[in-house]
C-alpha positions as CSV (number, residue, x, y, z in Angstrom):
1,X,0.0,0.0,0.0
2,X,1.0,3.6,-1.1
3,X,1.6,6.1,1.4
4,X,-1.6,8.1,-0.4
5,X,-3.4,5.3,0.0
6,X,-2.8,4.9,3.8
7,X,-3.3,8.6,4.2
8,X,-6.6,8.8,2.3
9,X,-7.6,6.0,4.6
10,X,-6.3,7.5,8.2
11,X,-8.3,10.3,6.9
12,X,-11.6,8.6,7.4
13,X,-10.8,7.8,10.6
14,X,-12.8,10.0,13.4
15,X,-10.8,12.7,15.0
16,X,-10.0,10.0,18.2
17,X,-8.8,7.3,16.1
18,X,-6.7,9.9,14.1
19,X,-5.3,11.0,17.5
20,X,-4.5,7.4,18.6
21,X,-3.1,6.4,15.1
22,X,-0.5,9.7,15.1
23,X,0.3,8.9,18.4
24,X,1.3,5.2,17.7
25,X,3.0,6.1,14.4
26,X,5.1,9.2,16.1
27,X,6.4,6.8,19.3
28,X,6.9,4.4,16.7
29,X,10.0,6.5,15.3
30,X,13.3,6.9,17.1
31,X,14.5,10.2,17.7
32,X,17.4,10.9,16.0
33,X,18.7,12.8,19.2
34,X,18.2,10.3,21.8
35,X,21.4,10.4,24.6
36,X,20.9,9.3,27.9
37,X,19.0,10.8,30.6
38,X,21.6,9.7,32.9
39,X,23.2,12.8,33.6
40,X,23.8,14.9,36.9
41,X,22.6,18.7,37.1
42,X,26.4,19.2,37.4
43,X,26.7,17.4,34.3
44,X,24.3,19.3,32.5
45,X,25.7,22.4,33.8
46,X,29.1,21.8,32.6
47,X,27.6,20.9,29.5
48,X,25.2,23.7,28.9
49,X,28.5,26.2,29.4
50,X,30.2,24.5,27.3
51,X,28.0,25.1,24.2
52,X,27.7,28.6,25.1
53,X,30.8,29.3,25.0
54,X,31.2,27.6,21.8
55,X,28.5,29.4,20.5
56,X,29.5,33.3,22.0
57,X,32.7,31.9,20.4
58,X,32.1,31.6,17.1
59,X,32.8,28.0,17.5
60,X,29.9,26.6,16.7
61,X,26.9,28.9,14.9
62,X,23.6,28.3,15.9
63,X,20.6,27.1,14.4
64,X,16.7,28.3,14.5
65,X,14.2,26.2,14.9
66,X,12.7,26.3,11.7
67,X,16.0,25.5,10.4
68,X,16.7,22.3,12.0
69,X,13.0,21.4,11.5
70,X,14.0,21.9,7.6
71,X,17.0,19.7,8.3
72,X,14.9,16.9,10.3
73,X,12.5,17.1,7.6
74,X,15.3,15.6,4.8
């Protein structure tokens, strides 16, 4: 089945079963960001400094968010 075909279908669908289907398809992808949660506030601070400095640096240039959703969306 064609990915118009499944959409034209999911389209049918009630606004709940929508809901439920979006939900099951989005946890269904991995992020592409995932890292652990195991990290200590201390950790986090370190690392938080760390990219702004890179960033008030020069180092590293930012990105907005509808630029990385462009990115993401390739």
């Amino acid at each position: 089945m064609k990915i118009e075909q499944i959409t034209c279908e999911a389209l049918k669908l009630g606004v709940a079963e929508r809901a439920v289907l979006a939900e099951t398809i989005w946890e269904s992808i991995e992020s592409p960001c995932t890292f652990s949660t195991e990290i200590s506030d201390e950790e986090a601070f370190i690392l938080a400094k760390q990219r702004d400095v890179e960033i008030e640096s020069g180092k590293v240039i930012p990105l907005s968010h509808a630029e990385l959703m462009h990115q993401l969306a390739r």
